[in-house]
Every structure is written in structure tokens, then in C-alpha cells.
ZAVEXTOR-123991 format. One line per 10 residues: number of its first residue (from 0); their letters; for each residue x negated, y negated, z of C-alpha. Coordinates in steps of 0.5 Angstrom, whole numbers, plus 2048, in hexadecimal, padded with zeros to 3 digits. Each point is the difference from the previous one (the first is absolute). Layout:
<rs>
NUM) A) X:Y:Z | ...
</rs>
This chain:
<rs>
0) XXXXXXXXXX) 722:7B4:743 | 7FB:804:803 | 7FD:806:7FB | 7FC:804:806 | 808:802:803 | 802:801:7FA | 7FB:805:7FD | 800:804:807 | 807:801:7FE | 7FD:804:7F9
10) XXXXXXXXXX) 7FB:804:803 | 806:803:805 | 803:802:7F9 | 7FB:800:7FB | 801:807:7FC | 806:7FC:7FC | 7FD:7FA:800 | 7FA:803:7FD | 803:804:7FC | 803:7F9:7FC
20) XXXXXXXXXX) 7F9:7FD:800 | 7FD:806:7FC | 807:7FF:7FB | 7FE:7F9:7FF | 7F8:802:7FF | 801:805:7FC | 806:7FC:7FC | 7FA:7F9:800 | 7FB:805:7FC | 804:803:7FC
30) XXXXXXXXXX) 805:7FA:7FD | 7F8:7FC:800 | 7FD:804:7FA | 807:802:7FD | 801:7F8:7FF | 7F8:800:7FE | 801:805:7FB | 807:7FD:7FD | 7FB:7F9:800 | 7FB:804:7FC
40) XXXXXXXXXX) 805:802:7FB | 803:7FB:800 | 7F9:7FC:7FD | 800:805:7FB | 806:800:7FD | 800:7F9:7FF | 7F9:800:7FC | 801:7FD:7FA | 7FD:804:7FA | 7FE:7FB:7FC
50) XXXXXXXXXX) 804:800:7FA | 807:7FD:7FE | 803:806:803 | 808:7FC:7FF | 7FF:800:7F9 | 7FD:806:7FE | 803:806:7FF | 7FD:807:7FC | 802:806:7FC | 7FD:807:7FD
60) XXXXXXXXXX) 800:802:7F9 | 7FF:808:7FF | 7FF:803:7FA | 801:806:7FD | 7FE:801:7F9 | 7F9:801:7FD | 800:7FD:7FA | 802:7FA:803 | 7FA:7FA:800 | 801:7FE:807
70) XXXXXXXXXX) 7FB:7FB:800 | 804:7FC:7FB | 806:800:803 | 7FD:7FD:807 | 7FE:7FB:7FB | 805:7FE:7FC | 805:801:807 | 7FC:7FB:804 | 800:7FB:7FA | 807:801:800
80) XXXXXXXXXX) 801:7FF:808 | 7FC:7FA:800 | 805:7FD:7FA | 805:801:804 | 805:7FB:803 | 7FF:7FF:808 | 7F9:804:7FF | 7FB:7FD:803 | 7FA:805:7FE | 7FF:807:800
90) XXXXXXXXXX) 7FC:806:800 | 7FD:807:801 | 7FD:802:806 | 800:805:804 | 803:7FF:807 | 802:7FA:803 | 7FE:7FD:808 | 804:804:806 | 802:806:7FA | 7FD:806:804
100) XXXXXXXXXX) 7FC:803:7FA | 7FA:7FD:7FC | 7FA:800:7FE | 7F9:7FF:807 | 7F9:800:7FD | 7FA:7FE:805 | 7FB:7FA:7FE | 7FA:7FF:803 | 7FB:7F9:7FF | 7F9:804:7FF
110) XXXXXXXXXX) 800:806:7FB | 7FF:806:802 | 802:7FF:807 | 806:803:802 | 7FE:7FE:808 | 805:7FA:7FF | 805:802:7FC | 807:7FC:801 | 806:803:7FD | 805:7FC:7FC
120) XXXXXXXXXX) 806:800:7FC | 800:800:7F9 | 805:7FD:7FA | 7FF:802:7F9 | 802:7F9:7FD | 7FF:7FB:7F9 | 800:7F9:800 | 806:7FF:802 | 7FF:804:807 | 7FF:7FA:804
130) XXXXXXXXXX) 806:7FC:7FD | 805:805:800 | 7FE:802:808 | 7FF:7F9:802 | 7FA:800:802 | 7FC:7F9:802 | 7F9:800:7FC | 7FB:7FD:805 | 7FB:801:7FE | 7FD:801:7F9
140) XXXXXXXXXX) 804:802:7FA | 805:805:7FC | 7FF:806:7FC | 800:7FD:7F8 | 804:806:7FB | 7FA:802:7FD | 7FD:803:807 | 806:804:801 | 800:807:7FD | 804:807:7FF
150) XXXXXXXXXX) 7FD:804:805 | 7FD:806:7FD | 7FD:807:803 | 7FC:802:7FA | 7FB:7FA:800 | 7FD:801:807 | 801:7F8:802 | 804:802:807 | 800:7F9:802 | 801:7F9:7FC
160) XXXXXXXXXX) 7F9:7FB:802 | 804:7FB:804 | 805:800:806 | 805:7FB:803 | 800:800:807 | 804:7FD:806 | 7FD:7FB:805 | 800:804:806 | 7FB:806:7FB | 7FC:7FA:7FE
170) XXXXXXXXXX) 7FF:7FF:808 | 800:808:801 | 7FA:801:7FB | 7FC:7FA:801 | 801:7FD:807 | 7FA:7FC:800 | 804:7FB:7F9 | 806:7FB:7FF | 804:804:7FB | 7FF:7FC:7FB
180) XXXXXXXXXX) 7F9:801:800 | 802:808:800 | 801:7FF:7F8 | 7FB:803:7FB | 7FE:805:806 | 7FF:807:7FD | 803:806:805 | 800:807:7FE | 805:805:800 | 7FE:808:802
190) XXXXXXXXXX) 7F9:7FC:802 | 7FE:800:7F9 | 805:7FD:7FA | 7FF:7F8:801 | 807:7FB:800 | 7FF:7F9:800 | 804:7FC:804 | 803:7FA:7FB | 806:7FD:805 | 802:7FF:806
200) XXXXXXXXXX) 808:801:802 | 803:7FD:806 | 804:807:804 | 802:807:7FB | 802:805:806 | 7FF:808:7FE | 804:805:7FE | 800:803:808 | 802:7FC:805 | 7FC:804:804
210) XXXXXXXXXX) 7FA:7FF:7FD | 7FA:7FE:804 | 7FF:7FC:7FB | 807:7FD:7FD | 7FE:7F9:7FF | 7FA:803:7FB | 802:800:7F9 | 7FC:800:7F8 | 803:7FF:7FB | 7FC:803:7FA
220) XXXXXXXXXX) 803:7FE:7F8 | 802:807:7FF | 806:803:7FC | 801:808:802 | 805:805:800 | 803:7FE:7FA | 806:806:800 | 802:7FE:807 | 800:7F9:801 | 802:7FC:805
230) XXXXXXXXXX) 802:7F9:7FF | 800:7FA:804 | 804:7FA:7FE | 801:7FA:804 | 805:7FB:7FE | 803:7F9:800 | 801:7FE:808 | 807:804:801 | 801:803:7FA | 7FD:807:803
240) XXXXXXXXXX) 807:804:801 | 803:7FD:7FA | 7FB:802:7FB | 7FF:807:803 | 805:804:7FC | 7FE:7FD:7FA | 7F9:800:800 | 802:808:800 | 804:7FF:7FB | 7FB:7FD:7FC
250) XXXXXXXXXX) 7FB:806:802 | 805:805:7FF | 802:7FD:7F8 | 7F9:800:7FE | 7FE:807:801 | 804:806:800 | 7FA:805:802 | 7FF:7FD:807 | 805:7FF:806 | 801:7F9:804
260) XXXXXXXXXX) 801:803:808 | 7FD:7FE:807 | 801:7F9:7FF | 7FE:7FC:807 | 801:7F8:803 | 7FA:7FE:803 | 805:7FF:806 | 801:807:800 | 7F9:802:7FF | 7FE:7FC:807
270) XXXXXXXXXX) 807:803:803 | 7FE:808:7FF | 7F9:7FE:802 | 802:7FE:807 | 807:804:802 | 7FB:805:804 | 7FD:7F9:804 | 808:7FE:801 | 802:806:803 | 7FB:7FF:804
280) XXXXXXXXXX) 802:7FA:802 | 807:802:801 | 7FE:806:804 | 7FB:7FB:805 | 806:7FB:801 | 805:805:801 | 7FB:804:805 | 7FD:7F9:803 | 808:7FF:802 | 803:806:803
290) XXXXXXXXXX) 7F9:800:805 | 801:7F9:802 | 808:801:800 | 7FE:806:804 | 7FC:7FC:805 | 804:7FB:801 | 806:806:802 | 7FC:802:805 | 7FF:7FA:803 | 807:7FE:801
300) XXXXXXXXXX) 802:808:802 | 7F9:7FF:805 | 803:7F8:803 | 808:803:800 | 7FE:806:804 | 7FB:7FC:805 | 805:7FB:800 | 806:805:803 | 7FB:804:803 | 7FF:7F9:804
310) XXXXXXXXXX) 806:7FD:801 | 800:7FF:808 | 7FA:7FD:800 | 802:7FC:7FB | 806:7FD:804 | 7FC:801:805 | 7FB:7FB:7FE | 806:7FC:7FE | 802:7FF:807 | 7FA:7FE:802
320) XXXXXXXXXX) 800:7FA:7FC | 7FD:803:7FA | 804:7FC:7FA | 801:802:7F9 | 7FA:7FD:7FC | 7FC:804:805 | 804:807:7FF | 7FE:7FF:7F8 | 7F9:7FD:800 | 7FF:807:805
330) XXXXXXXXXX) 802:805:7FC | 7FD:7FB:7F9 | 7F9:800:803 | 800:807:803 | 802:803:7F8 | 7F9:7FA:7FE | 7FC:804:805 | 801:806:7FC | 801:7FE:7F9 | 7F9:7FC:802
340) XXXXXXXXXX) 7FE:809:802 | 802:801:7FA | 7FE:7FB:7FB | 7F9:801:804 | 7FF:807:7FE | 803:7FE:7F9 | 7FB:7FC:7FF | 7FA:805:801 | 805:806:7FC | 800:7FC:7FA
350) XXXXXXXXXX) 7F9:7FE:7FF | 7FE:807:802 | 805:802:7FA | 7FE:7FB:7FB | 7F9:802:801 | 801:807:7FF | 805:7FE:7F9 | 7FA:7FC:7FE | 7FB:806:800 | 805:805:7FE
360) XXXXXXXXXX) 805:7FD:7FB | 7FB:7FA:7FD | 805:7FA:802 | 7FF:7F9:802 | 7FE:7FF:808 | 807:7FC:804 | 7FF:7F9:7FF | 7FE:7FC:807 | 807:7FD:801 | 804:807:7FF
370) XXXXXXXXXX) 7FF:802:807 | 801:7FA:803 | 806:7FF:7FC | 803:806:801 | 7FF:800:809 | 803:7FA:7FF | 806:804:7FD | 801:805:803 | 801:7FB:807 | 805:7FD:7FC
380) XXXXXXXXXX) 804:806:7FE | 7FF:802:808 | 802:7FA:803 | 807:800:7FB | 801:808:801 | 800:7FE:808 | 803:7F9:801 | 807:804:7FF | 800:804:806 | 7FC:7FB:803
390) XXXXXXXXXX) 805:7FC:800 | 806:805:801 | 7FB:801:807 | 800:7F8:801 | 807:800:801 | 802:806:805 | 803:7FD:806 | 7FD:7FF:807 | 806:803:803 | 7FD:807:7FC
400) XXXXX) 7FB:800:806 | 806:802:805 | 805:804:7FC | 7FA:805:7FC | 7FF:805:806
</rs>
């Protein structure tokens, strides 16, 4: 079947042709960086955080009375955790990964230079920080007891002299070094105060997900914040929910000068950081669908109207020999060239958004198969919204030619 007579056809009526071409454009660019966005987060939300999330879950000890030796009681309560049954290990510390408040403080590798300062999370732990997280040590070693202190404002020392930090900060301060070769390295804090690097941990995300820095992360032997504790407990592989209303029995019986509230799984700690990223996700298919089903609505409507607008021709066509598989691939081909109009355009329209997106909204630039994948796509949505009207046009009868007058 020759193209030449077939395109002539279209240009004699070419505004209601041309308008589907700019529907299938602009539905290619949109669905384009809609599913390229619903990748990105994707990714994002399946990054892992680095601790042992399925098992972790933790709990806030408020306290109200003045004459109470808080600092006392978060020690007697943590040996009190750790001794009970299904209890991994536990401690104090102030937020936890994905939880959205926490403490960021900026390192630099020389001192007095505040030019490259890398931003970090950090996680006020003792020795049991790393156990009760999760954590792989890689390189170096852990906190000893005697390196862990009560943080204390009338001192003057802001900061402990040594840091456990994640592979990815290690790679981040000292590009030019293996990670482990990073331990015993001095880094300062406000370009001034300097923090020995001890160990190395494999991955510990951040408080924000957000964060540019999210897989940066330290871990300083420090208890603060005696009155309002936050306690972090991991438990033996799934006993978590099991555990969770007795380890706030526990607390709760301990002290009456405190209240046991806002306790949250790791589970739903990842599940509220995301619920903005998953209602974007929802919104995108849901836009991506209705475009695409508009799409191809137009098509069928365009193919049905050109199919009843045509019906002499067809039967007359038929008459003169034209066979039914002849009808169908007519009107198949013709929907090609447009939807191939369209997806061309599309094409174009795509990068043209995603570049401007990349610029304005910071997002990863379309992978080299999106444009490809989604031309090929719409082709196929084209070819199946038009192969019923097109087979309904194969079917007119020949007589047709001389009965519709």
C-alpha cells in the first residue's frame, strides 16, 4: 500500500488530524516526565536507611518534676531495657533516620576553613549506638564506656573529640582515600573544634529525607537531653509489635514524674517521611492514565467520524476489488502517520520539559530509553484505539457504493 495517496488524503483535511497529533504530543511529553518523576521516587523511597528498621521501634520519656535526677533514671531505664526479654539492646539518642527533627552540624577537613563544609546528621549515642541501630562497623572501632559522657553546658566542651562516621561522609571529606584508611583523621566542627574519626559505618541516612546530605551521618558518644528522652530499642527479630506495649509498661511503672508517649515502629517512621512522595505517585498515574485514555478516546472518536464520513468511498473501493485486509490496514497506516506526527513532536516536547524541570526543580535528566519506550507506546495505544473502527470500515459492504446516494 502506497503512503503518498494516503498522506494526500490527510492534508485534504488536515485541522482534525492535526489536532490528534498535538493530543498524542503533548499526552508523549507529559506521561515522559510524569513516569520519569514516578521513577525518581520510586528510588528514593526504596533507599535503605542503613539500620534494622523491621526491629526498631522507639519511645519519648517527658518529664515534669524538678526534683527528679533525670540522668539517673535514663541510666537505671536503659539497663532496664537491655535486660528485658526479647530486648536486643537500647539507648538514648535524639532522633532516628527518616524521623524529620534532628540535630545538622557542618565538618570541614581543614581548620579554619568553612569554604568546604559538608553538612551531616548527627546522633548523640553510647556504646550501644551502633548495636541498637544496626549498623555495620567497616572500618575502625567502637565507642569504650569511658568515652561516652553526660553532655554538660557549664563545661565549655560542646563536642566529644571523636566521631563515628558512614562510608558515604568518609568518601565525601576525604575523596582522594579508601574509607578505611579515613580512621584517625582529625575534622573540625565550626572550623575550629577538632573530632577524630574512630570507625567507619557501612550506611546510616539522616533525619530528613530531603537532606542533600541524607546518607552523611555521625555519631558522637553523647547523652543530652536528660528530662526529654527519646529511647531507642531494638528488639529480637519479630518481637517488635509484641514488645511495644510492654516496654511502655515498663517505663511508665518506673517513674511517675514522666509521661510514655509518641511511640513510632521504624516501619512508620519510613511510611510518614514518604506520604508526600506517594501521593505524588498516586497523582501522576492517575494524570498519566486519564491523558493517555483521552488519547486514545480521541482517536477512536477521529477513526469512527472518518470511517462514517467515508463509507461510499470505502464500498466503493470495495467494489473495485479492494479486499477487506486492505480496508483495515488503510485506516491502520493512516492512524500510524499521525500517531508518528505526534509521537515526533512528543519526542521534542519532552526533552524540551525535562531540561527546563532539570533547571527549575533540581530532577534527574530522562534516561535514554524513555523517549524511545514511550514513542513506542503510544504507537501501540494508536494502533489499538483505531483497529475497531477500522475493522468495522473493512466490513462495509460493496453494495454501499450503489445504495448511498
Amino acid at each position: 500500500m502506497h503512503i503518498g495517496p494516503i498522506w494526500r488524503a490527510l492534508m485534504r483535511n488536515k485541522a482534525s488530524y492535526l489536532l490528534i497529533a498535538v493530543q498524542i504530543a503533548v499526552t508523549m511529553a507529559i506521561l515522559v516526565n510524569a513516569i520519569a518523576i514516578i521513577q525518581e521516587r520510586s528510588q528514593l523511597m526504596g533507599r535503605s536507611s542503613g539500620v534494622d528498621e523491621d526491629n526498631i521501634f522507639y519511645t519519648n520519656s517527658t518529664g515534669f518534676d524538678p526534683e527528679t535526677d533525670y540522668q539517673v533514671l535514663v541510666d537505671q531505664d536503659l539497663d532496664a531495657l537491655r535486660q528485658f526479654p526479647g530486648v536486643e539492646n537500647a539507648i538514648m539518642t535524639n532522633t532516628v533516620p527518616l524521623q524529620g527533627g534532628g540535630w545538622g552540624q557542618q565538618f570541614q577537613v581543614e581548620q579554619g576553613d568553612d569554604k568546604d563544609a559538608i553538612g551531616t546528621a548527627i546522633y548523640f549515642v553510647d556504646e550501644h549506638g551502633l548495636d541498637t541501630f544496626g549498623v555495620e562497623l567497616v572500618a575502625g572501632r567502637n565507642f569504650s564506656p569511658t568515652e561516652v559522657s553526660w553532655f554538660d553546658p557549664d563545661s565549655g566542651h560542646m563536642w566529644p573529640p571523636i566521631a563515628i562516621i558512614t562510608a558515604a561522609f568518609a568518601k565525601q571529606l576525604f575523596p582522594e582515600f579508601e574509607v578505611a584508611d579515613v580512621v584517625g583523621k582529625t575534622v573540625y566542627i565550626d572550623s575550629s573544634i577538632p573530632v577524630r574519626i574512630i570507625g567507619i559505618v557501612d550506611r546510616m541516612q539522616a533525619a530528613w529525607k530531603s537532606f542533600n546530605y541524607i546518607e552523611n551521618s555521625a555519631l558522637v558518644p553523647q547523652k543530652r537531653g536528660a528530662e526529654a528522652a527519646r529511647y531507642v530499642i531494638r528488639t529480637e527479630a519479630g518481637q517488635r509489635d509484641r514488645l511495644i506495649a510492654d516496654i511502655e509498661n515498663l517505663l511508665a511503672g518506673r517513674s511517675q514524674s514522666r509521661i510514655i508517649r509518641g511511640t513510632q515502629t521504624m516501619t512508620e517512621v519510613r511510611h510518614d517521611a514518604y506520604l508526600e512522595d506517594r501521593a505524588m505517585i498516586r497523582l501522576l498515574v492517575f494524570i498519566a492514565s486519564i491523558l493517555t485514555a483521552v488519547t486514545a478516546l480521541g482517536i477512536v472518536g477521529l477513526a469512527s467520524f472518518s470511517v462514517a464520513r467515508r463509507t461510499r468511498q470505502i464500498g466503493t473501493r470495495r467494489a473495485l476489488g479492494a479486499s477487506r485486509p486492505a480496508i483495515l490496514r488503510y485506516f491502520m497506516l493512516e492512524n500510524f502517520l499521525i500517531s508518528s506526527l505526534g509521537v515526533c513532536a512528543g519526542a521534542v516536547l519532552a526533552v524540551g520539559l525535562n531540561m527546563w524541570m532539570v533547571q527549575t526543580f533540581n530532577l534527574a535528566p530522562l534516561a535514554w530509553y524513555m523517549v524511545p519506550l514511550a514513542m513506542l507506546v503510544l504507537w501501540l495505544v494508536g494502533q489499538v484505539a483505531v483497529f475497531g473502527p477500522a475493522r468495522r470500515a473493512s466490513r462495509v459492504s460493496p453494495a454501499i457504493a450503489t445504495r448511498n446516494v
